[in-house]
C-alpha positions as CSV (number, residue, x, y, z in Angstrom):
1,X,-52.4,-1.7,12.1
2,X,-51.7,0.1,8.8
3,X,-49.4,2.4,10.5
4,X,-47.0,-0.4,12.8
5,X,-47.2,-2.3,9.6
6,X,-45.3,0.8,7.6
7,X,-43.2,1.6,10.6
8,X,-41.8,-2.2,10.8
9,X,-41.0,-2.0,6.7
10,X,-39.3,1.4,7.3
11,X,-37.4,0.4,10.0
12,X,-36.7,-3.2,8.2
13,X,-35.1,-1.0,5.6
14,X,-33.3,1.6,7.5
15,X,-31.7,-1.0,9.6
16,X,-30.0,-2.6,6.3
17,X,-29.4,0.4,4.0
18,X,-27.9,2.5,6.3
19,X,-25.6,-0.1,7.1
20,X,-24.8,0.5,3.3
21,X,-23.5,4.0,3.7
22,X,-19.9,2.5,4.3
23,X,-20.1,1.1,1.6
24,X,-17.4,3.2,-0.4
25,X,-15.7,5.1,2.2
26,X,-12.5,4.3,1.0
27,X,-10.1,2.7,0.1
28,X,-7.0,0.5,1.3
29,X,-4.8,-6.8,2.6
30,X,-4.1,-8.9,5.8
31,X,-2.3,-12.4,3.2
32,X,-1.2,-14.8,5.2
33,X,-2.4,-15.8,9.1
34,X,-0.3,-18.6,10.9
35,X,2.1,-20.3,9.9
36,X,5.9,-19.3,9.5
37,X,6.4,-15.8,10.5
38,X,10.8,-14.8,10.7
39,X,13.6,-13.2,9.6
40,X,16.1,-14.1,7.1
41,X,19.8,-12.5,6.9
42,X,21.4,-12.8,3.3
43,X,24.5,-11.7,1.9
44,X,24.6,-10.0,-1.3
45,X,27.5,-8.0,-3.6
46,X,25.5,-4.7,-4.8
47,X,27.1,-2.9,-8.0
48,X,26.7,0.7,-6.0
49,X,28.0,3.4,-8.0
50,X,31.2,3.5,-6.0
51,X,31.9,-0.1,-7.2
52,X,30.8,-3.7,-5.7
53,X,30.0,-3.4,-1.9
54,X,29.1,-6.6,0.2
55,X,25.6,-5.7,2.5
56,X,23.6,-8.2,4.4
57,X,19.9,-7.8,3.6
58,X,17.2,-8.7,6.0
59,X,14.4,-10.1,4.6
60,X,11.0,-11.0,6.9
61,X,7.3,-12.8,5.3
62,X,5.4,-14.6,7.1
63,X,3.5,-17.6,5.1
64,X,0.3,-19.8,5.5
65,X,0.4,-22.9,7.5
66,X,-1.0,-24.7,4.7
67,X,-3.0,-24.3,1.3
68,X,-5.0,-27.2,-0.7
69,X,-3.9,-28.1,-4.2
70,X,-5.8,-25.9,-7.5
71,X,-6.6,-23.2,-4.6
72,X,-4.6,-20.1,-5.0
73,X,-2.5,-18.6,-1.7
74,X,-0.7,-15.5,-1.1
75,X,2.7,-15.7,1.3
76,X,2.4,-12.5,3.2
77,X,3.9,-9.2,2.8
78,X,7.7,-9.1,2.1
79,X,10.1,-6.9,4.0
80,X,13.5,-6.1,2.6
81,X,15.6,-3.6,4.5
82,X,18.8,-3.1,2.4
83,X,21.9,-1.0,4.5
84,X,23.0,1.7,1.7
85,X,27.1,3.3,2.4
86,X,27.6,6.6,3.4
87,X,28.7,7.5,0.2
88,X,25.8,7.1,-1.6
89,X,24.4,10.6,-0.4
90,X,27.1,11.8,-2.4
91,X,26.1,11.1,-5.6
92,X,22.9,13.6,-4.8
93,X,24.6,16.0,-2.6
94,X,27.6,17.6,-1.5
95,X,29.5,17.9,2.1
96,X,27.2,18.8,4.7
97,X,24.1,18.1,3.0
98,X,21.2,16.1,4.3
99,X,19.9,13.5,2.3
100,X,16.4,11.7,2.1
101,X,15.9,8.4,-0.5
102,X,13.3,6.5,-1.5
103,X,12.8,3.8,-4.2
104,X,11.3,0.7,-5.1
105,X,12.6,-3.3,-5.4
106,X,12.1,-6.1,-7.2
107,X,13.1,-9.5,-5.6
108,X,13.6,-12.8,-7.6
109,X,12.2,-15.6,-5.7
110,X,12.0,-19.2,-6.6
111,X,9.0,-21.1,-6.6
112,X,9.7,-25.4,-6.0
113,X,7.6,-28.0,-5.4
114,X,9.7,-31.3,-6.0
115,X,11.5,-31.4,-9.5
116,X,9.2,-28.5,-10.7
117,X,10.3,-24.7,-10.0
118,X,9.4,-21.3,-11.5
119,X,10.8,-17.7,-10.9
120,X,8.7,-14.9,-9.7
121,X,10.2,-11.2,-9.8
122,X,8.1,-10.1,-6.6
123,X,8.4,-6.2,-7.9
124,X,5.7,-4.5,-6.4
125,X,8.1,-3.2,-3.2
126,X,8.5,0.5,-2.2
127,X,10.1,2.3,0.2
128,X,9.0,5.4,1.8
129,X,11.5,8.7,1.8
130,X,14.0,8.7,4.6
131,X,16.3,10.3,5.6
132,X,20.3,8.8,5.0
133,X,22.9,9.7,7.8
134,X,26.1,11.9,7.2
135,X,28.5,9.5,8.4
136,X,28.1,5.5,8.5
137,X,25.4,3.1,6.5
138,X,21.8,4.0,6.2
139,X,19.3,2.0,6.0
140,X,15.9,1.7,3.6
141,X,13.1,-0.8,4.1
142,X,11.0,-1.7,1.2
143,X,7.6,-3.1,1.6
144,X,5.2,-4.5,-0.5
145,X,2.7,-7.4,-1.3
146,X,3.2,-10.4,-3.5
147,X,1.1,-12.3,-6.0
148,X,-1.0,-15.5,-5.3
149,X,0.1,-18.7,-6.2
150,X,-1.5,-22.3,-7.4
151,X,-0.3,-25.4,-7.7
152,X,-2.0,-27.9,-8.7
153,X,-0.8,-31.6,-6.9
154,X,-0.6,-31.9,-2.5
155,X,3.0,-31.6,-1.7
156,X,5.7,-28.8,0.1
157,X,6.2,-25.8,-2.0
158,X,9.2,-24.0,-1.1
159,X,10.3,-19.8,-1.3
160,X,13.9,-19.0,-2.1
161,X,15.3,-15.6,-2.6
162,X,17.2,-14.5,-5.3
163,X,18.7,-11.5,-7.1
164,X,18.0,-8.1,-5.9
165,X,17.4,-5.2,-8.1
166,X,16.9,-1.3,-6.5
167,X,16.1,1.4,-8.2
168,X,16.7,4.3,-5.6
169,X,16.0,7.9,-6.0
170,X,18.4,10.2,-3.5
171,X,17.8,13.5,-3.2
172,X,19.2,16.2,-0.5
173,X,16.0,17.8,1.5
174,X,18.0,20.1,3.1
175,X,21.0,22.3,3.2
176,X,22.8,22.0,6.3
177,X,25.1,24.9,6.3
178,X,21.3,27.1,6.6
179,X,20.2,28.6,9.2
180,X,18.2,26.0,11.0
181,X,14.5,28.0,11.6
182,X,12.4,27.8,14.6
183,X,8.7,27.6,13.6
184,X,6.7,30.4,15.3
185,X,3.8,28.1,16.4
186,X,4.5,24.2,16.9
187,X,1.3,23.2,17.0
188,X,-1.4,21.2,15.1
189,X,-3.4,24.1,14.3
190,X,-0.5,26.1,13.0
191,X,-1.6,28.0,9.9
192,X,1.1,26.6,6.8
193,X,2.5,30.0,6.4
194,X,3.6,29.6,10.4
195,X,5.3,26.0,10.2
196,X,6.4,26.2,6.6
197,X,9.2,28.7,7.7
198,X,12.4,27.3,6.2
199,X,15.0,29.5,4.6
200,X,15.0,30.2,0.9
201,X,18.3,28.5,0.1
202,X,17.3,25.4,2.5
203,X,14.2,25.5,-0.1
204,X,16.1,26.0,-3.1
205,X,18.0,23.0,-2.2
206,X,15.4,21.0,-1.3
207,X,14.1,21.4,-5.0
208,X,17.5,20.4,-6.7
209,X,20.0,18.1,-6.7
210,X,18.0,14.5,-7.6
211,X,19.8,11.4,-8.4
212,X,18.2,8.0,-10.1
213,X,20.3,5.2,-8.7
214,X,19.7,1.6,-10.1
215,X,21.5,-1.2,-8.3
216,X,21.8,-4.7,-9.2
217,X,22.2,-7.0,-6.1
218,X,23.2,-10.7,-6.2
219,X,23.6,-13.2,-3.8
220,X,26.4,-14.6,-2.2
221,X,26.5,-18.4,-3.1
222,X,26.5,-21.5,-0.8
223,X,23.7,-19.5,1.6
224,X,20.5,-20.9,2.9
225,X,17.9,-18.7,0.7
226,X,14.7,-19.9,1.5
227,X,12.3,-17.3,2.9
228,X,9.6,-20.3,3.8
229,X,7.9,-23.0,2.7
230,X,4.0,-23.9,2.5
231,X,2.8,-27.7,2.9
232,X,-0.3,-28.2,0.1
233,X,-3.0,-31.0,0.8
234,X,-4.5,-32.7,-1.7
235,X,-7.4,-30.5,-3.5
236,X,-11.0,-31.1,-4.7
237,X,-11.7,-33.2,-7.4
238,X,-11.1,-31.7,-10.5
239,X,-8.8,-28.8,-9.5
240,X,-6.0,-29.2,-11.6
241,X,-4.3,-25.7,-12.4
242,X,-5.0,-24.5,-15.9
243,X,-1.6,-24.2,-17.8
244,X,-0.1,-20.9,-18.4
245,X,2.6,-19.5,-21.0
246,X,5.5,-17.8,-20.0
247,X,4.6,-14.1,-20.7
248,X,5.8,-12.0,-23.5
249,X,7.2,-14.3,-25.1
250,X,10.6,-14.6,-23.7
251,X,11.5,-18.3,-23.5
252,X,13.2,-20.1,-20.7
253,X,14.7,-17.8,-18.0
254,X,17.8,-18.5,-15.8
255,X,17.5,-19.7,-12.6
256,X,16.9,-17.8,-9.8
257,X,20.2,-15.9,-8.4
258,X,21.3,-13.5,-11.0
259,X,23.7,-13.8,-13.4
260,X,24.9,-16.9,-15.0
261,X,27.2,-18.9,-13.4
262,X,26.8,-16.8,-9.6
263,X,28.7,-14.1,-11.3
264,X,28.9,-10.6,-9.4
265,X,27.3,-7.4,-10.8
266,X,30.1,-5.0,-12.1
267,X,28.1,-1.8,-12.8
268,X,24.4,-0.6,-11.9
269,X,21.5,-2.4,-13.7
270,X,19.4,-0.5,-16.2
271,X,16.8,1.5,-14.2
272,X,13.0,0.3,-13.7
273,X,13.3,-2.3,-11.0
274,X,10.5,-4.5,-12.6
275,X,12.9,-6.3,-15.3
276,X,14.0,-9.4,-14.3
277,X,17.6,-9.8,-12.9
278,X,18.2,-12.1,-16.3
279,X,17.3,-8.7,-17.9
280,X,13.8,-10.8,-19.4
281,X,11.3,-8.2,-18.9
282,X,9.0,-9.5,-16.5
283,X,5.3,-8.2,-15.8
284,X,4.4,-6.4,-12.6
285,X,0.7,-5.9,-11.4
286,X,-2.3,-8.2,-12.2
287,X,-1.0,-10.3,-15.3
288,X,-2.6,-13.5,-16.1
289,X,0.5,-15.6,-15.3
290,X,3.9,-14.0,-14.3
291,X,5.8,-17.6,-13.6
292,X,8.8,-18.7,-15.7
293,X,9.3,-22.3,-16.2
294,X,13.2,-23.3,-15.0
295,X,15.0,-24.9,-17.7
296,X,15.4,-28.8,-16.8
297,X,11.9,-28.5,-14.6
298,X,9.6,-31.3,-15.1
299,X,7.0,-31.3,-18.1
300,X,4.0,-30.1,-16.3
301,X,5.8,-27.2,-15.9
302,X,4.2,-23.4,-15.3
303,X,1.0,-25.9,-15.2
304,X,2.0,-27.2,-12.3
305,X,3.1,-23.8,-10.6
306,X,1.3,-20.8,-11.2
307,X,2.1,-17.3,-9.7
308,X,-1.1,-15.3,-10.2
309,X,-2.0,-11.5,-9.1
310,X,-5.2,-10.0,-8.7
311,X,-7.7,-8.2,-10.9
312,X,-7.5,-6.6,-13.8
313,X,-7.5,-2.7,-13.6
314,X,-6.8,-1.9,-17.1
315,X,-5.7,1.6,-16.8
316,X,-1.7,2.7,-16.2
317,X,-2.4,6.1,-16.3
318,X,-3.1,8.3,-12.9
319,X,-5.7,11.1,-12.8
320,X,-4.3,14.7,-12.2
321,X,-2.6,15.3,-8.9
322,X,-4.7,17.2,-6.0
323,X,-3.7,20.5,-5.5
324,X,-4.4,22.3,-2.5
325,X,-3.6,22.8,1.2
326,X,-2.6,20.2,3.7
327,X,-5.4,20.4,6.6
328,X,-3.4,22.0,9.3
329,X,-5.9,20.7,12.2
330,X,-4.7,17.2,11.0
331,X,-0.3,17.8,11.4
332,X,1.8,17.0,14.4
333,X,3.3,19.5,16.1
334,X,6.5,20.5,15.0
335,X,9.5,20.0,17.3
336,X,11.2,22.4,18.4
337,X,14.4,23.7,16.4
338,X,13.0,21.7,13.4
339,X,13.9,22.4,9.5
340,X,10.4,23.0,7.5
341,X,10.5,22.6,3.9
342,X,9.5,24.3,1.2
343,X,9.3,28.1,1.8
344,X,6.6,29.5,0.7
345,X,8.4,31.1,-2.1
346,X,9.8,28.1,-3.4
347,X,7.1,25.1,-3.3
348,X,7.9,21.8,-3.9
349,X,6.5,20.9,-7.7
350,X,3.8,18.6,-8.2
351,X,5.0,14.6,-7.9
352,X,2.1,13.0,-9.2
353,X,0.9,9.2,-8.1
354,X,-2.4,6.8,-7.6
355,X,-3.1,3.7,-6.3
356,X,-6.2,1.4,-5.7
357,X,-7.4,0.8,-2.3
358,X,-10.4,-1.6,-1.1
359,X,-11.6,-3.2,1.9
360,X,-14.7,-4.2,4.1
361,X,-16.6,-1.5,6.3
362,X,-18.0,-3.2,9.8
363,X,-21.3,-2.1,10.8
364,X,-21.7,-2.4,14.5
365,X,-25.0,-2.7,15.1
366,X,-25.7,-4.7,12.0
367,X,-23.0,-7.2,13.0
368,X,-22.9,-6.8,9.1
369,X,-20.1,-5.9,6.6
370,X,-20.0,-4.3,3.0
371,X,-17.4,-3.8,0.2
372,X,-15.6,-0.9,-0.3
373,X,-14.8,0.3,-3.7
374,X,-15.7,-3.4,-5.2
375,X,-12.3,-4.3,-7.2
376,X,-14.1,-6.6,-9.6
377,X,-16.4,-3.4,-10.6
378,X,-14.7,-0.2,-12.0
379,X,-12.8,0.6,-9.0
380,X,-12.4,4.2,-8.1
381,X,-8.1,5.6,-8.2
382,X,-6.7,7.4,-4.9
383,X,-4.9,10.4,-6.8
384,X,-2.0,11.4,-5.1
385,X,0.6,14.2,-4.8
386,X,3.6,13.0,-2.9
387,X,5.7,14.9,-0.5
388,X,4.1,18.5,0.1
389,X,6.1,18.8,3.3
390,X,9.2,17.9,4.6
391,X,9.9,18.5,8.3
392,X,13.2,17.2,9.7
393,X,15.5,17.1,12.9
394,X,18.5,15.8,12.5
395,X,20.6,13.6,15.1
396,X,23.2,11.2,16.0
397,X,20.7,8.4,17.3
398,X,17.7,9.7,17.2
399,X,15.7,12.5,15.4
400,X,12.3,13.4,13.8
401,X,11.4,13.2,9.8
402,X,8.1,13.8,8.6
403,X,6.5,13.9,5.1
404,X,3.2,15.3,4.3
405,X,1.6,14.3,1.2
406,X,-2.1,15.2,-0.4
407,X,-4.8,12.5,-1.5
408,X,-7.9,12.7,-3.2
409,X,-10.9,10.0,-4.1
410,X,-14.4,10.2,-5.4
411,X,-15.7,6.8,-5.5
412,X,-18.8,5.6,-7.7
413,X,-21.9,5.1,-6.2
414,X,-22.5,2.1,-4.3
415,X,-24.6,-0.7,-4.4
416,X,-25.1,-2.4,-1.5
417,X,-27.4,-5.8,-0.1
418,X,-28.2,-6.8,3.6
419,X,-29.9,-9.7,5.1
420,X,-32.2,-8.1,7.6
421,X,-32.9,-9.9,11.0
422,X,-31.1,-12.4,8.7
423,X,-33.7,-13.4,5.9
424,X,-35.2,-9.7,4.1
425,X,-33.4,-9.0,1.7
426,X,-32.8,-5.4,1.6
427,X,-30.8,-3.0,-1.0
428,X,-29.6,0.7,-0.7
429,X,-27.2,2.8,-3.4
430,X,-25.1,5.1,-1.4
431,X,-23.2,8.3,-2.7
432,X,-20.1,9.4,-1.5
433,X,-19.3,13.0,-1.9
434,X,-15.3,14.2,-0.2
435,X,-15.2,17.4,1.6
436,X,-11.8,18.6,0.9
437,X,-9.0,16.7,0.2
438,X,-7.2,13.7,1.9
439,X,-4.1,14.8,4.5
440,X,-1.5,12.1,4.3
441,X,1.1,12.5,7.1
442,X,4.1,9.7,7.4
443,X,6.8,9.9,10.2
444,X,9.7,7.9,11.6
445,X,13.3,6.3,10.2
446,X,13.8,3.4,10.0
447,X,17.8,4.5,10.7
448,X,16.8,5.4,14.2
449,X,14.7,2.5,14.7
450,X,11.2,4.3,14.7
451,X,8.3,3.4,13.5
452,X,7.4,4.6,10.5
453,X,3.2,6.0,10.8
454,X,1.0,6.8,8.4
455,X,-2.3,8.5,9.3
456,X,-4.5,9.7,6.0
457,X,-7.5,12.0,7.4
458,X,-10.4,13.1,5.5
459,X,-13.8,13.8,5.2
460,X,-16.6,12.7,3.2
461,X,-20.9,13.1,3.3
462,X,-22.8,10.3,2.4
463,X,-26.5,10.4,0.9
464,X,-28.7,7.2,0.7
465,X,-31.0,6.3,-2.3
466,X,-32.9,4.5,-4.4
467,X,-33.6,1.9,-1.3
468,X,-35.8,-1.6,-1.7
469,X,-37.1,-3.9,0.9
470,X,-37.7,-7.2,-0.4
471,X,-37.8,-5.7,-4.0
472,X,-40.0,-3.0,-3.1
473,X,-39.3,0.8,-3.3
474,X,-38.8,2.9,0.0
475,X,-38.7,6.5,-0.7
476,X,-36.1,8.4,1.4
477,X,-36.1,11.4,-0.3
478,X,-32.9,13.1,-2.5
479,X,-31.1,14.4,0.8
480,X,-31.0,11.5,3.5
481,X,-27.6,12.0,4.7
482,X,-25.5,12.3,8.0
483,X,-26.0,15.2,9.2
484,X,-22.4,15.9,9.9
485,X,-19.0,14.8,7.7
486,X,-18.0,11.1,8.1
487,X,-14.1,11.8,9.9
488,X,-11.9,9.2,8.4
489,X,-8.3,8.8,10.1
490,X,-7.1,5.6,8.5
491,X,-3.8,4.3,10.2
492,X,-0.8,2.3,8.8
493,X,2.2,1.2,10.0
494,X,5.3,0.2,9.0
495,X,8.1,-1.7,11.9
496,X,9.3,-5.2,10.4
497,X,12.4,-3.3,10.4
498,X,13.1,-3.1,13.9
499,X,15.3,-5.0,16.0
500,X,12.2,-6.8,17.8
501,X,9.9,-7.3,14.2
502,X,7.6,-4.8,15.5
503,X,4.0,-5.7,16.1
504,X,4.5,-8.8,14.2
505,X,1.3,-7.5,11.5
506,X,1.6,-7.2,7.9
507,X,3.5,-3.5,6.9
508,X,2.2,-0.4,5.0
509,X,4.0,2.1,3.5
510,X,2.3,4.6,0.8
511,X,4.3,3.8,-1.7
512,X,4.5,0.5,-1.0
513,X,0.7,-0.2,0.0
514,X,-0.5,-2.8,2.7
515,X,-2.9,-3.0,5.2
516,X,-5.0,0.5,6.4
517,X,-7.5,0.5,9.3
518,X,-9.9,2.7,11.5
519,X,-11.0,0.8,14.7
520,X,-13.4,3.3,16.0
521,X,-15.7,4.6,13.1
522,X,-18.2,7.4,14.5
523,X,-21.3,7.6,11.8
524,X,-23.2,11.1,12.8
525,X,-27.0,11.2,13.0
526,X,-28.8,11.3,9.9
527,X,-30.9,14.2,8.1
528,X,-33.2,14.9,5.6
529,X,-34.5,11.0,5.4
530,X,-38.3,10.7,4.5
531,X,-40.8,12.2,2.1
532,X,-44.7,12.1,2.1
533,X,-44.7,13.8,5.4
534,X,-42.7,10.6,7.1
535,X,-39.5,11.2,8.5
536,X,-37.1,8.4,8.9
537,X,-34.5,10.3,10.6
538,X,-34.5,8.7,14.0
539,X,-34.6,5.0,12.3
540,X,-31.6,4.9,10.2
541,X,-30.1,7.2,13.3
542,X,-31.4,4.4,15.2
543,X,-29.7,1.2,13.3
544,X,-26.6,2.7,12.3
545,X,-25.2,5.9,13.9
546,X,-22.9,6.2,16.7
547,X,-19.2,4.5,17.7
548,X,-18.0,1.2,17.3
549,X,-17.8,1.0,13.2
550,X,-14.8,0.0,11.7
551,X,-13.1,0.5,8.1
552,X,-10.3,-2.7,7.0
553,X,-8.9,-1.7,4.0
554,X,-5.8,-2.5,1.6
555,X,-4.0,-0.4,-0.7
556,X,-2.1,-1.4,-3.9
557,X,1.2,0.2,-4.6
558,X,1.6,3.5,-6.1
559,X,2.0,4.3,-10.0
560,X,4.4,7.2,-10.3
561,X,3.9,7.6,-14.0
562,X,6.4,10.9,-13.9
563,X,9.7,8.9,-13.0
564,X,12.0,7.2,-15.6
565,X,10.4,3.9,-15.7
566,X,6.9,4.4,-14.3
567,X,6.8,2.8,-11.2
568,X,4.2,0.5,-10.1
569,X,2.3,1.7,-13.9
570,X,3.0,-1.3,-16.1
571,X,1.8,-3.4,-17.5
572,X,-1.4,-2.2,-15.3
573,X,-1.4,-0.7,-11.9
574,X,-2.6,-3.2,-9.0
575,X,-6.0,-3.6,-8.1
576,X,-5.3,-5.8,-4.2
577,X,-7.7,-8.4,-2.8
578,X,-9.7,-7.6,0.2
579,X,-8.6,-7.9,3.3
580,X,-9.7,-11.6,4.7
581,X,-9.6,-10.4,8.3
582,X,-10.2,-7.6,10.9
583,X,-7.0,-5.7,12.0
């Protein structure tokens, strides 16, 4: 009786702890469900640096099909794809050059409810590097999330755009008039030295020839402008919002549209892309209140209207970039004929980056879920070095553009609690150890209409300890672990872009951040669990290992603390809520 008393406790425990060892795979959220979901086409007059050009902008967010008064809501994540001339390649580059740009925007949107309104700069949007055609208008789709907002009586709160503000960086990636190289083995398992086999001037090239481009856009008046609209019911007792002051300082702001009077941009705006378009700065990342009352709004005011964001990170700063080799088992093959940049002889230097990432891991035998790298507890940074490879085949119509980048994450140990067969209470701290670095492959153009994928492979080993059943102690031993590396392919994609609105799901992009998810989590068997003579191998193999697990993750955007104004580092870089769904 003694014995099938023990053996219930252990398997009470392993049942519930193991389930624990996703804890902090991670890291990586789904906003809005329902509601409005479509497309919005706006004119605007851009100040490019070959003067003032008229582009229509396509803008796509879906938003909730309700919210409830003092309860905060988040529209979902904003697509801008902005058409950029021909020209523009030639500000980095010269004839015959190819050309790759990426960047980030900041939209001004404004926020009404009745007679009350407040601007928002919705900054934190990114694009990922693509490639820019020779000859006719390219195009460059900036993705990103968007804070929360409050408001504290029932009524329709409506979304307008605003001014536009870019801040590009072109580059040429390649040199045309080179010898296009043939890589010696297209395959997967290519060792670098094989598929990095582009020409030294190609490389050379590659490495020059950068351009910082900052664009102010406005609108064209007498449009419709409004992205959406959200209907809020009447609230709880007692949920008024709390009243919030303008940040920094800066006194009443213009309204929403750009300059004074609807007046047209006549030069490029000073770089950054997180100042407002009334040139107010304006915080990005998880301020207490980013919401400017509209002179002539109601009394009540930003108290009436608040745009929130989400925790506070407290750092700006990124770790040092991983340096190392991409995992050659984990890259497409190349096409055939393809350009592959660098050469060996001239690397690409070091673009250092970060981000936050968190989630939910989805045990499947448990029918139980756990946090991943808890935002509201010291948050582990994804370190980043951006664009180790380049691989590129250019066409009319169609083509092939992929960038490789590096990653890197050690996450804190993990604390994690289960209800067993729904009442014992059961705790587990689980240690996350990567093996090797993160791979980090993105293809597709949005100037072909592809897809743009994002696959970030890695591995890590997990060890369980310091487990309690109902308060008391279950020694496992120091080494109960899988017995094999945890294989994480995390998948994102990006296609609001395309002519159909893609899948119709929130986008990702790197830079830009979004929603990341493996479907099919295999956990290996696990090793080494036990002590005392009694092995608990089989039991937590038992209650946790095997198919079926899932990871549903959301990433901030970047910090890219070496360009001119650090993008996505100030005032703090973004810590993202949850995701609030499976994917």
């Amino acid at each position: 009786m003694r014995n099938a008393v023990g053996t219930r406790r252990s398997v009470r425990l392993a049942a519930v702890a193991a389930a624990g060892l996703l804890a902090g795979l991670l890291p990586g959220t789904d906003s809005a469900s329902g509601g409005q979901d479509g497309r919005l086409s706006l004119d605007y007059t851009c100040g490019f640096p070959g003067g003032n050009r008229s582009v229509t902008v396509e803008l796509q967010q879906a938003y909730p099909g309700g919210a409830s008064a003092g309860t905060a809501f988040r529209p979902g994540q904003l697509t801008v794809r902005v058409p950029l001339p021909a020209d523009l390649a030639g500000a980095a580059a010269g004839a015959g050059e190819v050309v790759a740009a990426s960047g980030t925007a900041a939209l001004t949107t404004a926020i009404g409810q009745g007679a009350t309104s407040v601007r928002a700069d919705w900054t934190a949007l990114a694009a990922s590097t693509t490639p820019l055609p020779g000859d006719g208008d390219g195009l460059l789709a900036f993705t990103g999330t968007v804070p929360a907002v409050t408001v504290a009586a029932p009524g329709e709160v409506t979304f307008t755009a605003g001014a536009l503000a870019l801040d590009l960086t072109v580059q040429r990636v390649a040199n045309a008039a080179a010898p296009t190289p043939t890589p010696s083995s297209p395959t997967a398992s290519a060792p670098a030295a094989n598929v990095a086999a582009a020409s030294a001037p190609a490389a050379k090239a590659a490495s020059a020839g950068a351009a910082r481009i900052a664009v102010a856009c406005v609108p064209v008046a007498g449009q419709a402008a409004e992205l959406g609209r959200v209907v809020v019911a009447e609230g709880p007792a007692g949920s008024a919002v709390p009243s919030a002051p303008a940040p920094g300082g800066s006194g009443p702001a213009r309204p929403p549209g750009g300059a004074a009077g609807g007046g047209t941009p006549t030069g490029t705006a000073a770089p950054g892309g997180s100042a407002s378009a009334s040139g107010s700065p304006t915080p990005s990342g998880p301020s207490a209140s980013a919401g400017l009352t509209v002179p002539g709004a109601a009394a009540r005011g930003a108290a009436a209207i608040r745009v929130q964001a989400g925790y506070h990170s407290g750092t700006n700063q990124c770790p040092e970039p991983p340096e190392g080799a991409l995992d050659a088992g984990r890259l497409p093959p190349v096409p055939e004929g393809a350009m592959v940049l660098p050469d060996p002889e001239y690397p690409f230097p070091s673009v250092p980056a970060c981000a936050y990432a968190d989630g939910f891991a989805n045990v499947a035998k448990l029918g139980q879920a756990t946090l991943v790298n808890d935002p509201a507890k010291s948050p582990a940074l994804v370190g980043l070095n951006l664009t180790r490879r380049l691989v590129m085949l250019w066409g009319d119509t169609d083509g092939y553009f992929e960038a490789d980048s590096l990653g890197e994450l050690k996450l804190p140990v993990a604390e994690s609690t289960f209800l067993t067969y729904g009442f014992v209470p059961t705790t587990a701290k689980i240690e996350f150890t990567p093996l090797g670095l993160l791979t980090i492959v993105a293809t597709g153009n949005a100037n072909w209409n592809q897809p743009s994928l994002f696959t970030i492979g890695g591995h890590q080993s997990m060890r369980i300890y310091d487990v309690k059943v109902n308060g008391t102690p279950l020694d496992v031993g120091p080494d109960c672990r899988t017995a094999e590396p945890v294989d994480l392919v995390l998948k994102g994609r990006q296609d609001g872009y395309l002519p159909d609105g893609g899948d119709g799901k929130p986008d990702y992009t790197l830079q830009g951040g979004g929603p990341l998810a493996q479907t099919d989590l295999y956990v290996p068997p696990f090793t080494g669990c036990g002590s005392h003579g009694e092995d608990l191998d089989a039991l937590f193999t038992a209650a946790v290992s095997g198919p079926g697990n899932s990871l549903n993750l959301m990433q901030g955007p970047i910090c890219t603390p070496t360009s001119d104004q650090p993008n996505g580092c100030e005032p703090e870089i973004v810590i993202p809520d949850p995701p609030t769904r499976r994917r």
